[in-house]
N, C-alpha and C positions, 0 to 999 in steps of 0.2 A: 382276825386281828386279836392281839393277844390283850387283855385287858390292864389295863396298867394302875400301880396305886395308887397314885397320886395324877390326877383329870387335870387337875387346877393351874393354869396359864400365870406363871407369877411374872410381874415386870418391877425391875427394880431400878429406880428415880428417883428426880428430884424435882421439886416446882422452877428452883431456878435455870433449869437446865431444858433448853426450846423445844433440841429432839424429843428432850422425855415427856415434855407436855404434848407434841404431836400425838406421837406414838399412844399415849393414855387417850387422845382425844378418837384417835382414830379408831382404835380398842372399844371405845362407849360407843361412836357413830355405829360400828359395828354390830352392836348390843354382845358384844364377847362378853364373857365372864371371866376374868381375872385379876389374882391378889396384888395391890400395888402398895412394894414398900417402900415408903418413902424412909430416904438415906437421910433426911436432915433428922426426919423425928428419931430416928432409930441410926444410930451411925455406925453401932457395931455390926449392919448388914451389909455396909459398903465390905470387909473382910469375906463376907458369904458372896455378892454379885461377883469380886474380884475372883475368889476360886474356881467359879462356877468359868469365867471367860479368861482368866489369865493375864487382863488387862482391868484399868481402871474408869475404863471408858464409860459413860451410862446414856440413855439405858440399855441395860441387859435383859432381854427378854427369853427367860423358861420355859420351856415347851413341856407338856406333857411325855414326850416321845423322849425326855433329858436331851433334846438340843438345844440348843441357845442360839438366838442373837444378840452381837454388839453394835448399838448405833443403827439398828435398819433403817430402810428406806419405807415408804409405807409400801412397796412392790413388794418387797421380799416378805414383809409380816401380811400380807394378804395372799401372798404365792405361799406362804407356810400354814397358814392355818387353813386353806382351799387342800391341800395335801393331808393335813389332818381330820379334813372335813368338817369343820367350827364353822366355818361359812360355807 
C-alpha cells in the first residue's frame, strides 16, 4: 500500500444539520480520528466540501484514499473505513 500525504479523514458539517451530527457522533463512537469543519464557523469551506463532491449536500466525508462521501449512511462510513482499515 502506497503511503499517502495526507492520513487525516476530514468531514465537513454543520451542527444544524442531523446527518452531520450522526455521522460526527458515529466517527467519536468509533474512536476515528478525524478533522471536522464546521461550515457555520468557517463558511468559505462550504466552496471546498462542494468541489470536493460536486453537490451542496453535507456532510461530505474525505477519505484518505481522496474518495469522498455525500450524505452517508452509517453502513457505508463503516464499509469504508473497514476497507481502509481505520476499524
Amino acid at each position: 500500500m502506497t503511503e499517502l500525504a495526507d492520513q487525516t479523514i476530514k468531514m465537513f458539517g454543520a451542527d444544524w444539520c442531523r446527518d452531520c451530527r450522526r455521522t460526527k457522533a458515529q466517527l467519536d463512537e468509533l474512536g476515528v480520528a478525524y478533522t471536522y469543519i464546521d461550515l457555520v464557523a468557517e463558511p468559505d469551506a462550504a466552496d471546498v466540501a462542494r468541489d470536493i463532491s460536486g453537490r451542496t449536500n453535507i456532510p461530505v466525508v474525505l477519505y484518505p484514499d481522496a474518495t469522498h462521501q455525500v450524505e452517508p449512511s452509517n453502513a457505508d462510513v463503516e464499509t469504508k473505513l473497514r476497507e481502509l482499515k481505520v476499524i
